[in-house]
mmCIF file of the C-alpha atoms, coordinates in Angstrom:
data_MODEL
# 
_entry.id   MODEL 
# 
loop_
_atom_site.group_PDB 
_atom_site.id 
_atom_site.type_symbol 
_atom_site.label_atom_id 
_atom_site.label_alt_id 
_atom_site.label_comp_id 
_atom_site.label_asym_id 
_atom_site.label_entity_id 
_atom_site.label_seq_id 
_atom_site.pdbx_PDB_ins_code 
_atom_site.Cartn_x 
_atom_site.Cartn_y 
_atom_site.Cartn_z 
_atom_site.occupancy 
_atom_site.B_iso_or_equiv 
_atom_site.pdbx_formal_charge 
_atom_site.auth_seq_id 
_atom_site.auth_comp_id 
_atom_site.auth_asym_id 
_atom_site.auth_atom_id 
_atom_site.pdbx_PDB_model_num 
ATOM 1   C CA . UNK A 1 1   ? 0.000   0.000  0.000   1.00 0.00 ? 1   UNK A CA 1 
ATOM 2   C CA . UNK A 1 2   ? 1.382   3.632  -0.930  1.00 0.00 ? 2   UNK A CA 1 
ATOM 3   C CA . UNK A 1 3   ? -0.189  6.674  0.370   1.00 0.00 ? 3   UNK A CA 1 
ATOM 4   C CA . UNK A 1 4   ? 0.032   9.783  -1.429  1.00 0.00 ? 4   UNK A CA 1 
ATOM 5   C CA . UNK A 1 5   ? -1.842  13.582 -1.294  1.00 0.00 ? 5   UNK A CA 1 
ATOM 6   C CA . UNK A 1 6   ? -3.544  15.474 -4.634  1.00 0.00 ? 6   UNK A CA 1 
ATOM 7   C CA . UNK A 1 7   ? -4.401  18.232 -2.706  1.00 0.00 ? 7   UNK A CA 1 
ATOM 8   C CA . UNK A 1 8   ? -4.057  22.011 -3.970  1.00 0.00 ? 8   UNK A CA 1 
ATOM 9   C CA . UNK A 1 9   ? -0.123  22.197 -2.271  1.00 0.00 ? 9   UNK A CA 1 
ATOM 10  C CA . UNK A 1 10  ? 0.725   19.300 -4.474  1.00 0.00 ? 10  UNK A CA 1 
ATOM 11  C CA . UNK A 1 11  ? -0.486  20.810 -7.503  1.00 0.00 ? 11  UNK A CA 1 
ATOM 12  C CA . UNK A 1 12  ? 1.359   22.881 -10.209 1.00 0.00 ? 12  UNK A CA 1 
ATOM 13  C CA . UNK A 1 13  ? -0.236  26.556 -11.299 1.00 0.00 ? 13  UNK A CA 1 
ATOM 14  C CA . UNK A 1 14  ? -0.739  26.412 -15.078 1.00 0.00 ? 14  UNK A CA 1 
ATOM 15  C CA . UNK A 1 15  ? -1.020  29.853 -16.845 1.00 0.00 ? 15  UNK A CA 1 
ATOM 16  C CA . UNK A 1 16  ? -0.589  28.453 -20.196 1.00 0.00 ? 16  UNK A CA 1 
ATOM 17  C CA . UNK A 1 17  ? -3.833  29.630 -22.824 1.00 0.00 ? 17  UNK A CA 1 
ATOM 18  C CA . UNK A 1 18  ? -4.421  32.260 -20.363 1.00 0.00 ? 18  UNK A CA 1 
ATOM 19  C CA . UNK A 1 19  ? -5.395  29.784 -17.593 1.00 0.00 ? 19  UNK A CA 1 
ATOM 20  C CA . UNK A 1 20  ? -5.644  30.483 -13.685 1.00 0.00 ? 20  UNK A CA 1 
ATOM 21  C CA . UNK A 1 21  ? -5.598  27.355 -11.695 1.00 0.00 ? 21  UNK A CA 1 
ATOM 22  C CA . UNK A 1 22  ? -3.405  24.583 -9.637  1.00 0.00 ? 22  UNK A CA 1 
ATOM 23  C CA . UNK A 1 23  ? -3.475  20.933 -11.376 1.00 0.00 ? 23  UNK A CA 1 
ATOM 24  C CA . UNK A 1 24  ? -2.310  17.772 -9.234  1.00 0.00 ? 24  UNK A CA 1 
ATOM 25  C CA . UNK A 1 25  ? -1.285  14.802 -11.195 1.00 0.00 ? 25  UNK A CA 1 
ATOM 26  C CA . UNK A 1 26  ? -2.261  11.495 -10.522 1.00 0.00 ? 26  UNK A CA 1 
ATOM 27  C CA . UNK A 1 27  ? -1.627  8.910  -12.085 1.00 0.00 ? 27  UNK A CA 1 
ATOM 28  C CA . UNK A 1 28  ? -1.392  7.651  -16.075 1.00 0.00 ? 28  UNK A CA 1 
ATOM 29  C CA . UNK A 1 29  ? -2.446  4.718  -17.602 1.00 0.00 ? 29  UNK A CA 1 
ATOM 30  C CA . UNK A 1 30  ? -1.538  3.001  -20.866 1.00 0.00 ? 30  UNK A CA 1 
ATOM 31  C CA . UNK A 1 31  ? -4.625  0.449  -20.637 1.00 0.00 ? 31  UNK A CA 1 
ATOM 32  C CA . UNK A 1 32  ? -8.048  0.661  -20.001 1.00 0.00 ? 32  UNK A CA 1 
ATOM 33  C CA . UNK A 1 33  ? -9.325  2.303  -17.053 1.00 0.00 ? 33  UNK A CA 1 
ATOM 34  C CA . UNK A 1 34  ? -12.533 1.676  -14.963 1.00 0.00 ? 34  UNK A CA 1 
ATOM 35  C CA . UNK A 1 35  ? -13.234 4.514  -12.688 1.00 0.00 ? 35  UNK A CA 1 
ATOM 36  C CA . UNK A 1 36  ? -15.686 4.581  -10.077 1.00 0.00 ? 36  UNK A CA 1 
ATOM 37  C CA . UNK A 1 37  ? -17.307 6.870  -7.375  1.00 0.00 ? 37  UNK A CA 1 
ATOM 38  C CA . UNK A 1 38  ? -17.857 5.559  -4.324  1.00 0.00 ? 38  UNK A CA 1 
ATOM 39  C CA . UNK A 1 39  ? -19.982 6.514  -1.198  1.00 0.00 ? 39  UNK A CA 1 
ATOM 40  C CA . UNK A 1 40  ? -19.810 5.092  2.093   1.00 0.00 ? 40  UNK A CA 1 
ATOM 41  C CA . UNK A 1 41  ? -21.894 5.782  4.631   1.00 0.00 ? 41  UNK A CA 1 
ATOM 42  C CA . UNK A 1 42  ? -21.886 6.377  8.189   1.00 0.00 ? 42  UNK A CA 1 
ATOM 43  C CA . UNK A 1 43  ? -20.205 3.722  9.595   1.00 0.00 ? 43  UNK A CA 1 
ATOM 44  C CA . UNK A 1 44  ? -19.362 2.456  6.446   1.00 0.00 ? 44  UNK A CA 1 
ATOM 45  C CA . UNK A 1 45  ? -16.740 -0.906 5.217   1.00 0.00 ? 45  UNK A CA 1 
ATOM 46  C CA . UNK A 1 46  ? -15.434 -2.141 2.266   1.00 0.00 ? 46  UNK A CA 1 
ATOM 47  C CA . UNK A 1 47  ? -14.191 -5.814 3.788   1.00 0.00 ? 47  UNK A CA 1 
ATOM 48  C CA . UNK A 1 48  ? -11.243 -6.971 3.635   1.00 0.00 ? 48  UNK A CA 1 
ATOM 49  C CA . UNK A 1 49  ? -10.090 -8.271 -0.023  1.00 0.00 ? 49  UNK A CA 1 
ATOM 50  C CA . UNK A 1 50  ? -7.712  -8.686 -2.502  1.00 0.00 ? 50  UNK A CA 1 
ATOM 51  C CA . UNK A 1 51  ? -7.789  -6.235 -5.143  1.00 0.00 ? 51  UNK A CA 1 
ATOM 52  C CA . UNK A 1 52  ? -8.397  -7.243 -8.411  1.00 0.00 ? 52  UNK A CA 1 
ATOM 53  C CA . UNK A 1 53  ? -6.198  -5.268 -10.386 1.00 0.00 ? 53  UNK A CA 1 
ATOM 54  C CA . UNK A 1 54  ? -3.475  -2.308 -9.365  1.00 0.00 ? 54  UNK A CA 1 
ATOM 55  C CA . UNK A 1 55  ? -6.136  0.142  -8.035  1.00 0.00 ? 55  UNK A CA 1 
ATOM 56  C CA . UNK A 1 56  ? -6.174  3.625  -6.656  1.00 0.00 ? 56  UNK A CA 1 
ATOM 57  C CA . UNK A 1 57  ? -8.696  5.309  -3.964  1.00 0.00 ? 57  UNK A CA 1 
ATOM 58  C CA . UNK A 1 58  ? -9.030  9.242  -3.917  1.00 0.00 ? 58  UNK A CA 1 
ATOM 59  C CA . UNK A 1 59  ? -10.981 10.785 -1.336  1.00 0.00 ? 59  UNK A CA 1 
ATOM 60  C CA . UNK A 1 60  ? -12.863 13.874 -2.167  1.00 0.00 ? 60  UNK A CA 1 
ATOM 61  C CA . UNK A 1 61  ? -15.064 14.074 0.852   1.00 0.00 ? 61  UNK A CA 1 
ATOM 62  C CA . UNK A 1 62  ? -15.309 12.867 4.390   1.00 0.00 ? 62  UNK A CA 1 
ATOM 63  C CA . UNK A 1 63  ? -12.527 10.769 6.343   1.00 0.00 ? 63  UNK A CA 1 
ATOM 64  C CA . UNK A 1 64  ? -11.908 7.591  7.069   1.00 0.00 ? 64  UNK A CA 1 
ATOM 65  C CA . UNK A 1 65  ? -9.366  4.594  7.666   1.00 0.00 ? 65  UNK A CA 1 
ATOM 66  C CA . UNK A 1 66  ? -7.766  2.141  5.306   1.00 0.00 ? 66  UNK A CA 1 
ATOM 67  C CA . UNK A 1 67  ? -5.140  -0.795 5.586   1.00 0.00 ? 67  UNK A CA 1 
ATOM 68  C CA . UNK A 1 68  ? -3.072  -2.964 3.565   1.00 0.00 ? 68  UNK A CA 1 
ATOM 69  C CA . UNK A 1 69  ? -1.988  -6.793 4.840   1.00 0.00 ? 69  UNK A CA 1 
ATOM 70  C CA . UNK A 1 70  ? -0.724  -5.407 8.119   1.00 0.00 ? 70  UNK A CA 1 
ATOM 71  C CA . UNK A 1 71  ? -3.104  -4.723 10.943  1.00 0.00 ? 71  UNK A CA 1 
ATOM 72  C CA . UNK A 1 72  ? -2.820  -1.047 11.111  1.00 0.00 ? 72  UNK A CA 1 
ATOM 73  C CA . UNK A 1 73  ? -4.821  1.395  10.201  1.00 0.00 ? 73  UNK A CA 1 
ATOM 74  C CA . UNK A 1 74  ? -4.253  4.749  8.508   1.00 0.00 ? 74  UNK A CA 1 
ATOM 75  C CA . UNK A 1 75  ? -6.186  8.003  8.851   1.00 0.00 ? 75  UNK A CA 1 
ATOM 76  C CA . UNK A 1 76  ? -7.142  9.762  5.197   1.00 0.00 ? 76  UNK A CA 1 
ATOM 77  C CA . UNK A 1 77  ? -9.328  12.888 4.225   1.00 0.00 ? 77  UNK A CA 1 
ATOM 78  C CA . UNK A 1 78  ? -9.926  14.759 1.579   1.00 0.00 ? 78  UNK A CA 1 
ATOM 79  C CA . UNK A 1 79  ? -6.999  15.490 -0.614  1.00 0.00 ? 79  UNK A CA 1 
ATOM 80  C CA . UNK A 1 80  ? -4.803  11.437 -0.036  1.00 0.00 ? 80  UNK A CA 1 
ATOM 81  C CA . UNK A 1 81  ? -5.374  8.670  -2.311  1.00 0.00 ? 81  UNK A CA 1 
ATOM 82  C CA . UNK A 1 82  ? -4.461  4.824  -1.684  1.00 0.00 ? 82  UNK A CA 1 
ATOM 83  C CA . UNK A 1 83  ? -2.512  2.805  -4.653  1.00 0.00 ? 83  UNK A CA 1 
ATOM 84  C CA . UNK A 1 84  ? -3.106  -0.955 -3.749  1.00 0.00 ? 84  UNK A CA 1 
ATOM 85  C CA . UNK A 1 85  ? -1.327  -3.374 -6.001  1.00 0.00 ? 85  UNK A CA 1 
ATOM 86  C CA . UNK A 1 86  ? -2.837  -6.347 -8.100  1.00 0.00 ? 86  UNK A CA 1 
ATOM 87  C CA . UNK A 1 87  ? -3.217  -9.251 -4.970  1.00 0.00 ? 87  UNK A CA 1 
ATOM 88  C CA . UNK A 1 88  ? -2.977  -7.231 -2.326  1.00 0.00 ? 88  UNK A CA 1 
ATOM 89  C CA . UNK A 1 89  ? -5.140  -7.096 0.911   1.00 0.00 ? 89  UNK A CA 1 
ATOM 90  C CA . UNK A 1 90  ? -6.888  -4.098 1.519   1.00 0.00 ? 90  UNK A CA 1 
ATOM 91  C CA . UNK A 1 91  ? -10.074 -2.708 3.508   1.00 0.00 ? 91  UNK A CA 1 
ATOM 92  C CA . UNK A 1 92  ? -11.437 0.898  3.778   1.00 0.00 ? 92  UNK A CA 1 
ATOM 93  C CA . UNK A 1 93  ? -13.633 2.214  6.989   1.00 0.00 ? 93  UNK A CA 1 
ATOM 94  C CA . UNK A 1 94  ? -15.318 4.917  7.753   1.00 0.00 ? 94  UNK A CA 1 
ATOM 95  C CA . UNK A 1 95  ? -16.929 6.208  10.942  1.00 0.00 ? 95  UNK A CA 1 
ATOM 96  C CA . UNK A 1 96  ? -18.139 10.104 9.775   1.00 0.00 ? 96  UNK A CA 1 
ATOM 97  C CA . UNK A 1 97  ? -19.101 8.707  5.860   1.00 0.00 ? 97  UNK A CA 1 
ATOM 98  C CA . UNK A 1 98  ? -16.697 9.667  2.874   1.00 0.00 ? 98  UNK A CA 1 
ATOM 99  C CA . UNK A 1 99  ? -16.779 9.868  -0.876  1.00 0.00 ? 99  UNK A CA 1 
ATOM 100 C CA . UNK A 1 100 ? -13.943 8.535  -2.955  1.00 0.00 ? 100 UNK A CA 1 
ATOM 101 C CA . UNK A 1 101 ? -13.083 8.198  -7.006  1.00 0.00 ? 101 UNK A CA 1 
ATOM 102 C CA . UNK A 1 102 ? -11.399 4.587  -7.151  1.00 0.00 ? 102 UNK A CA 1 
ATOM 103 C CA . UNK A 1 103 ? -9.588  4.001  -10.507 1.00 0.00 ? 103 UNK A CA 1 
ATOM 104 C CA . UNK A 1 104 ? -8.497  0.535  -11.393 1.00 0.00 ? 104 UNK A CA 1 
ATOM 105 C CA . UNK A 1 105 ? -6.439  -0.143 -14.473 1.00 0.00 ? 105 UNK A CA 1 
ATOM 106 C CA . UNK A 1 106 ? -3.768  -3.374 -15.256 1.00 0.00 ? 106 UNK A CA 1 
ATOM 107 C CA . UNK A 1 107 ? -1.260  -0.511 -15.714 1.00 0.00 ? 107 UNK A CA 1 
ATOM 108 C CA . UNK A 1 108 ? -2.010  1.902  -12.953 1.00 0.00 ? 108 UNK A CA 1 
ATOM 109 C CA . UNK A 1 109 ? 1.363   4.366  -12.845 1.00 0.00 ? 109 UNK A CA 1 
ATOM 110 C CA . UNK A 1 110 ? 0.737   7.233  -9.808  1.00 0.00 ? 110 UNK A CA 1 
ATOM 111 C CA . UNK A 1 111 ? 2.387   9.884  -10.301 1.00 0.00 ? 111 UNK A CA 1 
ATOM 112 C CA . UNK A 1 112 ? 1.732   11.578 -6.676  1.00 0.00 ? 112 UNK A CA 1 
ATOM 113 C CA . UNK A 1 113 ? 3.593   13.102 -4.206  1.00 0.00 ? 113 UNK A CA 1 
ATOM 114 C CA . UNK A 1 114 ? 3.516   11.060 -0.802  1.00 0.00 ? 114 UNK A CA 1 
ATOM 115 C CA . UNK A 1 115 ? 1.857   11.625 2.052   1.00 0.00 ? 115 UNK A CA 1 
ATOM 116 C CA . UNK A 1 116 ? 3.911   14.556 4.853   1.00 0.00 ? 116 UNK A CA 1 
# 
């Protein structure tokens, strides 16, 4: 598991075509891509499971907790994404609700910053 942030002080201003505004990259992808939006509820789990294909979790609203094989648990909000690998273990929690864009490709390559 690899945590990363897309928030605004990751992002790069872009002027160009007379353009005002902060872009953060995140990821690229040479094969097909199915993204997703996903909303968990109060209280809300996706179990624990092996992830299909190289997949990565953004969250755009809300808070919760995710984990990878080990036990532990790590906080995220809006503004950190999640990049699980094909196989791996994986769950994602919520007490408060959250919202998150999950992209899963066979040739996911993030392009983030990590996590501070």
């Amino acid at each position: 598991m690899e945590l990363f942030k897309f928030d605004k002080s990751k992002g790069k201003k872009i002027s160009k075509f007379n353009s005002d505004f902060i872009m953060s990259r995140i990821t690229q992808t040479t094969q097909p891509a199915h993204i997703s939006c996903m909303h968990l509820e109060e209280n809300g789990v996706v179990g624990y499971h092996q992830a299909v294909g190289p997949q990565l979790l953004l969250i755009v609203s809300g808070e919760g907790f995710v984990r990878g094989e080990q036990e532990d648990y790590f906080s995220v909000e809006i503004g950190d994404a999640v990049f699980w690998n094909k196989g791996e273990w994986h769950e994602t929690k919520t007490g408060k609700g959250l919202m998150a864009i999950i992209i899963e490709s066979q040739e996911l390559l993030p392009i983030m910053h990590d996590m501070e």
